[in-house]
FIFIPA-137530 format. One record per residue (C-alpha): x, y, z. Coordinates in steps of 0.02 Angstrom, whole numbers, plus 32768, in hexadecimal, padded with zeros to 4 digits. Layout:
BEGIN
XYZ;...
This chain:
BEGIN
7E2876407F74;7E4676E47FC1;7EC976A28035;7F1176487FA8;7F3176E67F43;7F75773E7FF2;7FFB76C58002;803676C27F50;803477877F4F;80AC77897FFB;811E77027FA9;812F77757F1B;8153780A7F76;81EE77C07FD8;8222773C7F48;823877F67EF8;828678557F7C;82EC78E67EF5;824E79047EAA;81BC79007F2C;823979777F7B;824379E37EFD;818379DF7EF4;814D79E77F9D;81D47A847FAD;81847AD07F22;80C07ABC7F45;80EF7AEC800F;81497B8C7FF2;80BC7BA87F65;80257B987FC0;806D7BE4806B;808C7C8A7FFE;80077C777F92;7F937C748026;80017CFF8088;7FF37D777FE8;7F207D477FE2;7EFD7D648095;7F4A7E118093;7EE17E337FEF;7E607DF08047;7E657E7B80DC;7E877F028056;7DEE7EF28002;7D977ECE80AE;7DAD7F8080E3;7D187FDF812D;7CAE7F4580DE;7C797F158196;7BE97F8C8199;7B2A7F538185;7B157FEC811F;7BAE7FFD80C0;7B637FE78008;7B0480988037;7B8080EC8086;7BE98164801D;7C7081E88044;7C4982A38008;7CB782FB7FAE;7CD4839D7F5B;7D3183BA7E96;7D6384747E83;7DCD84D37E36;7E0B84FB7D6A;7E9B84C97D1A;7F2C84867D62;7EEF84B67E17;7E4E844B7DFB;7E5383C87E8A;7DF9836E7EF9;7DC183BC7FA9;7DE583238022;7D758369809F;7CC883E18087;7C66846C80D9;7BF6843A816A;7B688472812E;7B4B84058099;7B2683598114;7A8F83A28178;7A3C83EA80F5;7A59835C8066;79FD82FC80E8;798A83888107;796583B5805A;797882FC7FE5;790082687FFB;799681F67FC1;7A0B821E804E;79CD81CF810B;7A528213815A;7AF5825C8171;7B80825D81F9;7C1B82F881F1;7CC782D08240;7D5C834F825C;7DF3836482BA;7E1283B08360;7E7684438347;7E3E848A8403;7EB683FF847D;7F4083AD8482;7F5A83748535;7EEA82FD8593;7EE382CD863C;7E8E826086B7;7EC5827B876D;7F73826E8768;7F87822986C6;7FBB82998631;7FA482608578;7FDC82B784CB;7F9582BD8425;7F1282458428;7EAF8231838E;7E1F829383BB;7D9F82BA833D;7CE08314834A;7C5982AC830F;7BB182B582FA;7B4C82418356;7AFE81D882BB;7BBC81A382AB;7B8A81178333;7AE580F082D2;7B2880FD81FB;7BC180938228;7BD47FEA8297;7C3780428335;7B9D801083BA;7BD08048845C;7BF17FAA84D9;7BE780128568;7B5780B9855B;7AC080DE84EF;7AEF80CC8436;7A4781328413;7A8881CB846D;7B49819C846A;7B62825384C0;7B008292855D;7B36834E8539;7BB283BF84E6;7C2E83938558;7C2182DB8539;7CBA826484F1;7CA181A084B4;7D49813E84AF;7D8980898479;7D9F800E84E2;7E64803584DC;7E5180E88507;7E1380A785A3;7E78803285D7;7F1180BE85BD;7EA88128861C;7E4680CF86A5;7E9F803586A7;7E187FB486E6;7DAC803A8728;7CE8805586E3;7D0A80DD8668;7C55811F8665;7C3881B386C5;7D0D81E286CF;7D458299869C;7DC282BC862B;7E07836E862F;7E5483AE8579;7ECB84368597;7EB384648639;7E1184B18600;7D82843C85C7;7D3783B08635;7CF8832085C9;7C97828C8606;7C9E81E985D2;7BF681B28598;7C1A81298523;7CA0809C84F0;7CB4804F8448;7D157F98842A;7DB87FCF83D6;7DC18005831A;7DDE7F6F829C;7E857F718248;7E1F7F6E81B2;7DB9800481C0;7DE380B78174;7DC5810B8228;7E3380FE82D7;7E0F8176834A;7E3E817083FA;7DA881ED843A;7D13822F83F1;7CB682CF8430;7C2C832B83F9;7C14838C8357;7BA6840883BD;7C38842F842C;7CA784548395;7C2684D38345;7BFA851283F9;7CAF85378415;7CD6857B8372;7C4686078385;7C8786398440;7D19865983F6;7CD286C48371;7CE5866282DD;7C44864C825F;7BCC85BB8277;7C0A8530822A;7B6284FC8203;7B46859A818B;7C04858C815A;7C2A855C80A3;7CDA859780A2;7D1D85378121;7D3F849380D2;7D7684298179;7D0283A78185;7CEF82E4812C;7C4182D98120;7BF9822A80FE;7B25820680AF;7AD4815D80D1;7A68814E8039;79CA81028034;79C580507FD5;79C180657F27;79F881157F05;7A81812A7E96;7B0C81AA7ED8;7B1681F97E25;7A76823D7E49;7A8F82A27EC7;7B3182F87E7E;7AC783967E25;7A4E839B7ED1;7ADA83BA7F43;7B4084227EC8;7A8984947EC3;7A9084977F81;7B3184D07F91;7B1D85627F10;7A8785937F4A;7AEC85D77FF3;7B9B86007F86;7B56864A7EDE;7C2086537EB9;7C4F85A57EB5;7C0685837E03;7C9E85027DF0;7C7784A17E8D;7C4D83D37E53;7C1783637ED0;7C4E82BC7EEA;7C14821E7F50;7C8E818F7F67;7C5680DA7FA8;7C7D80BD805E;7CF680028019;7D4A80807F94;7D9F80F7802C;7E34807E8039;7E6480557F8A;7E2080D87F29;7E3681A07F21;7D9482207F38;7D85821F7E87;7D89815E7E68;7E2481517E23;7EB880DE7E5F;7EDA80F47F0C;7F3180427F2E;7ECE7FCD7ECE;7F487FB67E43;7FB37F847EB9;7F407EF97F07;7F117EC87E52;7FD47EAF7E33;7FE97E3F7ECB;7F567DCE7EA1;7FBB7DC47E00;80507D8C7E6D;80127D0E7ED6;7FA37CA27E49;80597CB67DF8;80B27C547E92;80187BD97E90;80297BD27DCC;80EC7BAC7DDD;80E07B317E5C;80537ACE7DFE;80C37AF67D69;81417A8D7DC9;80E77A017DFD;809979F17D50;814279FB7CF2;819E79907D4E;80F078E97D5E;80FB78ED7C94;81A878FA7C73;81BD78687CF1;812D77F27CB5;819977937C2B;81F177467CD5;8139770F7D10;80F476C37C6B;811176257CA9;80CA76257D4B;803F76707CF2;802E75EC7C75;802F755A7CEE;7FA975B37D40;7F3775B77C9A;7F6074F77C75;7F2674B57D1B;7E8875147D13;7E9E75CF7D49;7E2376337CE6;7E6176E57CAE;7DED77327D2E;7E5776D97DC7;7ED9770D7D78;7EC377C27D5E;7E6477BA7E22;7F2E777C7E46;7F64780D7E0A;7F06787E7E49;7F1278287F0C;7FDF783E7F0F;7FD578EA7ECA;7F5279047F61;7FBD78B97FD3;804F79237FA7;7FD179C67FAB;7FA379898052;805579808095;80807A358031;7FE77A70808B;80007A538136;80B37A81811E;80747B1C80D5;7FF87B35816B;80907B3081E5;81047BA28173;80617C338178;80757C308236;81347C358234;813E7CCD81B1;808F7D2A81F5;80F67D8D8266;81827DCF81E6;80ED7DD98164;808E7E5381D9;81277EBE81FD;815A7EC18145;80997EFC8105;806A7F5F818C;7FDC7EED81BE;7FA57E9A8257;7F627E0A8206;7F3E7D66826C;7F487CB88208;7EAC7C7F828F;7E7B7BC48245;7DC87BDC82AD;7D947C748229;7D5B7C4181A7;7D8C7CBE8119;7E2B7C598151;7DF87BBE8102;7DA57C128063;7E377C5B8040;7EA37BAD8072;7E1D7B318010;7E147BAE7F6C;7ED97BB37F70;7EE77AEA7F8F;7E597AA07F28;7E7F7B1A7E8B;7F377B017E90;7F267A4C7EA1;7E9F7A467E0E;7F197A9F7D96;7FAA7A237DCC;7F5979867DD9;7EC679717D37;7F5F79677CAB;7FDD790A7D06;7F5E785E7D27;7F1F78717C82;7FBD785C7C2F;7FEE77D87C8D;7F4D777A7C9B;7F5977637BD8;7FFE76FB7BAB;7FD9766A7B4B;7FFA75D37BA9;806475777B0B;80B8760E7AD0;80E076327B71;813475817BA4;818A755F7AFF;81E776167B3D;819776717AA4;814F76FB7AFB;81AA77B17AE6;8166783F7B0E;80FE78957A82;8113794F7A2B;8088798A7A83;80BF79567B28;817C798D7B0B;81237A3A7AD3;80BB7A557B64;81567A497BE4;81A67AC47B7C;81127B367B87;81107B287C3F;81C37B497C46;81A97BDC7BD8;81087C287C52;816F7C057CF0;82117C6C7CC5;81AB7CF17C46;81477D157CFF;81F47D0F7D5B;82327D947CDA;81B27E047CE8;81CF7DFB7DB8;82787E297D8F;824C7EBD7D29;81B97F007DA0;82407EDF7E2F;82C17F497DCE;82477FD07D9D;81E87FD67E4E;82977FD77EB0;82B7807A7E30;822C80CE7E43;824080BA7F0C;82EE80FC7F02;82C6818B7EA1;824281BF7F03;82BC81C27F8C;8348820D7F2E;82FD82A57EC6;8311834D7EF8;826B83A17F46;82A584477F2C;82B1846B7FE8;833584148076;82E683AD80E8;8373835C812A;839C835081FB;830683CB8210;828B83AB829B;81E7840882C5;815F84148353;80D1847C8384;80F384FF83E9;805F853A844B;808D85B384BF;813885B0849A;8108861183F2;80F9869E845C;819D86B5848D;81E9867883E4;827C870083D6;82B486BC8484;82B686058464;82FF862283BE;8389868A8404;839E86038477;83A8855C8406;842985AD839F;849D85A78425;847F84F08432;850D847D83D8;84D884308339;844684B78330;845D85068262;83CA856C8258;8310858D82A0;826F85AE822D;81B785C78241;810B85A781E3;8065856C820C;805984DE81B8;80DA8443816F;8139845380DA;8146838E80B1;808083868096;802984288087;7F7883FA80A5;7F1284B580AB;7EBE84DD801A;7E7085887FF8;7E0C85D17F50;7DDA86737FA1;7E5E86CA7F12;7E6D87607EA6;7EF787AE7E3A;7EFB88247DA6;7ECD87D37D03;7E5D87457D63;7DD9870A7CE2;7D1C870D7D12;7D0786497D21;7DB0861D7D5B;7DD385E07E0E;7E8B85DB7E4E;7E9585487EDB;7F3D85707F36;7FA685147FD2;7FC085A88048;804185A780C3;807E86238146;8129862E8163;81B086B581C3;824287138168;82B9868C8173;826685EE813F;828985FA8070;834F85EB80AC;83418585813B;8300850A80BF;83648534802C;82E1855D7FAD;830A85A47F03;82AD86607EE0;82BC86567E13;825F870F7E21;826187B27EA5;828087A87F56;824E87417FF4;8213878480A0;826A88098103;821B881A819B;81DD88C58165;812B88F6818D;810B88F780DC;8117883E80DF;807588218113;80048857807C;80AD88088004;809D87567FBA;812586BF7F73;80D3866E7EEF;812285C17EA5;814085957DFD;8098853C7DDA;803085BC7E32;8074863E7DB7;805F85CA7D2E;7FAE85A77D46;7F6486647D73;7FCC86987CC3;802D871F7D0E;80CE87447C99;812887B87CF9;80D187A17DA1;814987FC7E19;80EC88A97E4E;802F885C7E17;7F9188677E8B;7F7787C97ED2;7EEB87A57F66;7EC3870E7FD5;7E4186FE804C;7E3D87B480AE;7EF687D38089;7F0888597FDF;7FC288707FB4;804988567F34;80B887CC7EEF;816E87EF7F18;81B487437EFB;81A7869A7E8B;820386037EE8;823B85567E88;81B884D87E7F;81C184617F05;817F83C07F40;810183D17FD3;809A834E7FA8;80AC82837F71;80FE82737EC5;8056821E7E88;801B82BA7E7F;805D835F7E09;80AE83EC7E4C;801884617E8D;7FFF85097EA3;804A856D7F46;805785FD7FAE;80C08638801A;807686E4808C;80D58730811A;809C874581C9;80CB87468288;805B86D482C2;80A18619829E;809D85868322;80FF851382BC;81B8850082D4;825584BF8276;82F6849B82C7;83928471823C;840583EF829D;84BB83BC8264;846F830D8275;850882D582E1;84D3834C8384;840883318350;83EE82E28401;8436838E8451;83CD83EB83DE;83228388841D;834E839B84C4;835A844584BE;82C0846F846F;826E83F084F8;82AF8470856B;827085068510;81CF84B184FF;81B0849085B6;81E3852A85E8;813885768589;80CB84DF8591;80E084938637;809A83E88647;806B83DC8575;80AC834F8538;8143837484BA;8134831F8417;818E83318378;81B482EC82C2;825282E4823F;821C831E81B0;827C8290815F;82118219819E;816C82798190;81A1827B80CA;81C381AC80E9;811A81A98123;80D881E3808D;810B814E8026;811D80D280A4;8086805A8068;80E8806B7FB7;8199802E8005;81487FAC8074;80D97F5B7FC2;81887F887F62;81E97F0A7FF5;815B7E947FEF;81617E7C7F33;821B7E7B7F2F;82087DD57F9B;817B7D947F40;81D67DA77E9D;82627D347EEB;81F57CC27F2C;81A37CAB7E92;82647C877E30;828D7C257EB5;81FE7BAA7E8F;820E7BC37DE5;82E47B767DFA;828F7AE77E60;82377AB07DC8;82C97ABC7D63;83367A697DCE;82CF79DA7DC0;82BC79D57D1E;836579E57CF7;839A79607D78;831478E47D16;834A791D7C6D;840378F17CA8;83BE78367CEA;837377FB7C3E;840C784D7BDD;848A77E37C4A;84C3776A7BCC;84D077F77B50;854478687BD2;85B677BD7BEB;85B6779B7B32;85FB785D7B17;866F78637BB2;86CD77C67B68;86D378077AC1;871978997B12;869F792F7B30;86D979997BB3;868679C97C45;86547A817C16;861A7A397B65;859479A97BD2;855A7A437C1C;851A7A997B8A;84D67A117B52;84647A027BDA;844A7AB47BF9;842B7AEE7B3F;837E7ABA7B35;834B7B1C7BD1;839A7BA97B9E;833E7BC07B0C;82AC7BB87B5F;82DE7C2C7BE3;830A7CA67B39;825A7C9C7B08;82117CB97BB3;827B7D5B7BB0;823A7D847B03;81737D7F7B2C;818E7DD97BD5;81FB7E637BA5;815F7EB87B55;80D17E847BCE;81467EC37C6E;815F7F667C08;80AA7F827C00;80877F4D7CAC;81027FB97CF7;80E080437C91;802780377CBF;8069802F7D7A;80D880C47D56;8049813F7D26;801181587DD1;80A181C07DFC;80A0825F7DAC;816B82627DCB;81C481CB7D7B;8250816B7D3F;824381277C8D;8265806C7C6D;830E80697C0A;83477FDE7B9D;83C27FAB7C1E;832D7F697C85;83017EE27C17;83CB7EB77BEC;83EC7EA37CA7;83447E447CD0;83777DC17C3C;841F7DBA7C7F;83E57D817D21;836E7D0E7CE3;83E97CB87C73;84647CAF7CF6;83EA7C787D8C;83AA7BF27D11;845D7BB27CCE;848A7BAB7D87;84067B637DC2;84117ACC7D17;84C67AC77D37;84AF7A8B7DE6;847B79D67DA1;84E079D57CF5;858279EA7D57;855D79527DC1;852678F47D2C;85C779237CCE;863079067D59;85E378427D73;865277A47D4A;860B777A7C98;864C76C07CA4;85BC76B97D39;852F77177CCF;856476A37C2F;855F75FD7C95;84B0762E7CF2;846376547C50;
């Protein structure tokens, strides 16, 4: 029986070549995207979810501020982890990480390395999260102080396929560190990638020799992400007033401190405070890819009904000699199978073709690897539910022609059948509009990100850390300026793109008793405000003058938010420095656009390791090998490294240009499948109106009028589709608008030129078939029919 239905299902796929085309087309390109779109959804919400204890692991985090400089602190004092675990039954233990702000040149014999994403760790970092050592003792991961675990890639670059245990790696000339551990490499879908890992008790150790406070007594300096594994069953909003209690039990002053915890699987999607961090924009491309698998069931569908007046026949014969409904409908159900089968492995080898462009287009290194089997959930769920939705409908309709009706040629197709295709027709193009609008409002909000003025030049400017070299500034300034294509040299300690210092330690004149000013400091020389062509709307920048150093720049939302009306001349303090406000500089952008405009400050001082070079942009290679020159001369064998500031700002929004690129293609795909289906139904609608077209043509009807004939239907349909998704893409896009606090506003003109394109891509797309029809020798269709 089986066979039987196998055999009539292939002699129905190539007796209808134009349309199991069509179909096949359709459902391949559908399910290969569909399953493309799912698998990188898949790894999204995957991140950091490889860990045993991952539901009790939580990120701290620290809300402080008032008013407008209320914000999150990204990273906490290091304090708060030891004693939380010390002092709370609910917290087992705790791990700190931080940066290495002490090297940055490694070397093993004669091999010398750069910047290598080193961080210091405490130990229970190999023991809270799943990073076992595969070579060393993941109880004690570090022998002594002067200990260093790597990944397995650090020592290949390193040791090459030498035993890394036991090898020395020097930092800086300075600090011998041993290898006591390696670690398999970090997944691409975990929050952390480091390339070495040292000891937190070398960090604090260091610090103190070099006179600085304990950091274990230290709740000012807020330089550390500090992560709690809970015990099971303790609720993290528990623990919010303990820690807060802790923490103002040593710093009486920080009544507005709030602490936060933030699941370990909410780091990658989600901000500190739980708000959207990227899962809106996963959410949205879920949306997108049950939309492909929607449109090419839509397809498939559409075009089985509108053709099953040709099979009533067939069908009817079928029922006379004995077939019971149920065969009938299992038929059915077999050649739409068959053709899911053929879509399907078609689909399978289109994944492997486009992995490669998919990974370089999302940023991922995703492998389509048929042997793992989240693979094949995400395959079978994608297959078996698309081929549900297309298949149920279809055999029921035409399993249930009447046998007599059916042979005497008195079967039609009925209201409600006519009505459904319509619907369909309607669903697929009001979800192809709405892909046109997001594409038109995504593509402007991209562009205007790109365009808008940041209230500072970043153009052709490149900068490095000095090292040395800061100590003979004057001289390599005096020297770069001679170089062609050199415009100007500036100063500061820190980058102007993304500002990431924070500092409360404030006072000024006026300052209410509860309020706390959170500020962005940066450090910067005399000529930095003009080098980068900032905008003083008040007073006077920096000099050079002595004076400078107890004088501050405020910007615009700095002044705003301490209430100062006329604050040139006012007290203002921050940290140990007590001075005076001689300047107010333009707001300007040093941060994302998702977030508002915050406070800064700009204070003056001699002792700046950053530097700018301003390049004509047509002599900027002249301009880096210079300053590779100057650098060398002061730092000897450090490796020389530096960044555009153009592209550091890309970087800032490159995960929103690569999703804003992905969903530009989707959205085509999507209309492409969508034009399939019409082009088939047009081409059938133009086979059962044949003798009509003939009829007209001799009567006279002209080519252009046979063509709005056949194309008026659709275009009413493609009308209403623009009707219903004019307002549901205005509210999608507007909710995907609010996470930018700078924005474009969706004109009218969006939704005129996304119905435009619709009409046109659908007329084009109908006229395709009702040209050929017009065009066809009616004396042929009249004597066929």
């Amino acid at each position: 029986m089986l066979k039987n239905y196998l055999k009539t299902a292939w002699r129905n796929l190539l007796k209808n070549k134009f349309y199991s085309i069509i179909n096949i087309v359709g459902l391949t390109v559908g399910l290969a995207i569909g399953i493309l779109i799912l698998l990188w959804v898949q790894n999204e919400l995957s991140f950091d979810s490889f860990h045993k204890k991952t539901p009790n692991i939580y990120r701290m985090a620290i809300f402080g501020g008032t008013g407008a400089s209320r914000q999150i602190w990204r990273q906490d004092v290091a304090p708060m982890g030891p004693l939380a675990k010390q002092q709370l039954t609910g917290v087992k233990d705790q791990v700190r990480i931080t940066g290495n702000e002490f090297f940055s040149m490694f070397r093993y014999q004669d091999k010398v390395f750069g910047n290598e994403n080193v961080v210091f760790a405490d130990p229970s970092f190999f023991s809270i999260f799943d990073f076992p050592l595969v070579q060393g003792n993941t109880a004690k991961p570090f022998a002594n102080d002067n200990s260093v675990v790597i990944t397995k890639k650090t020592a290949k670059k390193y040791f090459g396929n030498e035993n890394p245990i036991g090898k020395v790696i020097v930092a800086d000339d300075k600090a011998n560190f041993t290898v006591s551990g390696v670690i398999n490499d970090f997944p691409d879908n975990s929050s952390f990638n480091m390339g070495l890992i040292m000891p937190m008790s070398y960090h604090t150790n260091k610090l103190l020799a070099e006179g600085e406070k304990d950091v274990n007594n230290d709740f000012s300096n807020f330089g550390y992400e500090t992560y709690v594994l809970l015990n099971p069953g303790i609720a993290p909003e528990s623990l919010k007033t303990k820690l807060f209690n802790i923490h103002i039990s040593h710093k009486k002053e920080d009544t507005d401190v709030e602490y936060l915890l933030l699941p370990l699987t909410k780091m990658h999607l989600y901000h500190l405070d739980g708000s959207d961090g990227g899962i809106s924009t996963v959410r949205i491309f879920i949306v997108i890819a049950l939309l492909i698998l929607v449109i090419a069931c839509i397809n498939y569908v559409n075009l089985s009904t509108a053709r099953s007046m040709l099979r009533s026949k067939e069908i009817s014969m079928r029922k006379i000699i004995g077939a019971a409904k149920s065969h009938l409908f299992l038929q059915f159900i077999v050649e739409t199978a068959l053709l899911f089968l053929i879509a399907a492995g078609l689909a399978i080898l289109l994944i492997y073709a486009l992995m490669p462009a998919f990974n370089e287009l999302s940023g991922k290194q995703l492998v389509f690897n048929l042997n793992d089997y989240h693979i094949w959930i995400v395959i079978l769920a994608t297959i078996s539910g698309t081929l549900i939705v297309s298949s149920i409908y279809p055999a029921l309709l035409l399993s249930s022609f009447e046998p007599l009706k059916a042979l005497k040629g008195k079967v039609s197709a009925g209201m409600g059948d006519v009505t459904f295709r319509k619907i369909l027709v309607v669903t697929q193009f009001t979800f192809s509009v709405i892909l046109i609008i997001g594409t038109i409002v995504i593509t402007g909000q991209l562009n205007y990100i790109r365009s808008k003025q940041l209230g500072y030049d970043k153009s052709h400017v490149l900068a490095f850390w000095m090292r040395d070299m800061a100590k003979h500034y004057d001289a390599v300034k005096a020297e770069l300026l001679k170089q062609p294509g050199v415009l100007g040299v500036t100063r500061s300690n820190s980058n102007i793109v993304s500002l990431g210092g924070l500092s409360g330690d404030t006072d000024w004149d006026g300052k209410a008793a509860n309020q706390t000013f959170i500020v962005h400091p940066m450090a910067i020389d005399k000529d930095f405000m003009s080098f980068f062509k900032m905008k003083l709307v008040q007073g006077a920048g920096f000099t050079g003058a002595v004076a400078d150093s107890i004088h501050f720049i405020l910007n615009e939302a700095a002044v705003k938010e301490i209430g100062l009306k006329n604050p040139i001349g006012k007290r203002f303090r921050m940290r140990k420095i007590s001075g005076t406000i001689i300047g107010v500089v333009k707001d300007f952008h040093f941060a994302s656009m998702r977030e508002k405009i915050s406070p800064a400050i700009f204070y003056y001082t001699q002792d700046l390791n950053s530097i700018y070079i301003k390049t004509d942009g047509r002599n900027a290679q002249k301009a880096i090998n210079a300053a590779q020159d100057q650098f060398k001369q002061y730092n000897g064998q450090y490796p020389f490294d530096y960044t555009f500031l153009d592209d550091i700002f890309n970087n800032l929004y490159k995960g929103e240009q690569r999703e804003g690129t992905l969903f530009n293609y989707f959205a085509g795909i999507a209309i492409m499948i969508s034009c399939l289906g019409l082009l088939g139904l047009a081409a059938f609608t133009a086979q059962v109106r044949t003798r009509e077209i003939g009829v007209r043509k001799v009567l006279g009807a002209s080519v252009s009028e046979i063509i709005g004939l056949l194309a008026k239907d659709f275009i009413k349909l493609v009308l209403i589709a623009i009707a219903i998704a004019i307002p549901a893409a205005w509210f999608t896009m507007n909710k995907w608008l609010e996470d930018f606090a700078y924005r474009i506003s969706i004109g009218w003109y969006v939704f005129v030129l996304a119905g435009l394109m619709a009409i046109l891509i659908a007329f084009i797309t109908i006229s395709f078939q009702s040209v050929k029809a017009a065009l066809a020798n009616p004396v042929k269709s009249l004597r066929s029919e």
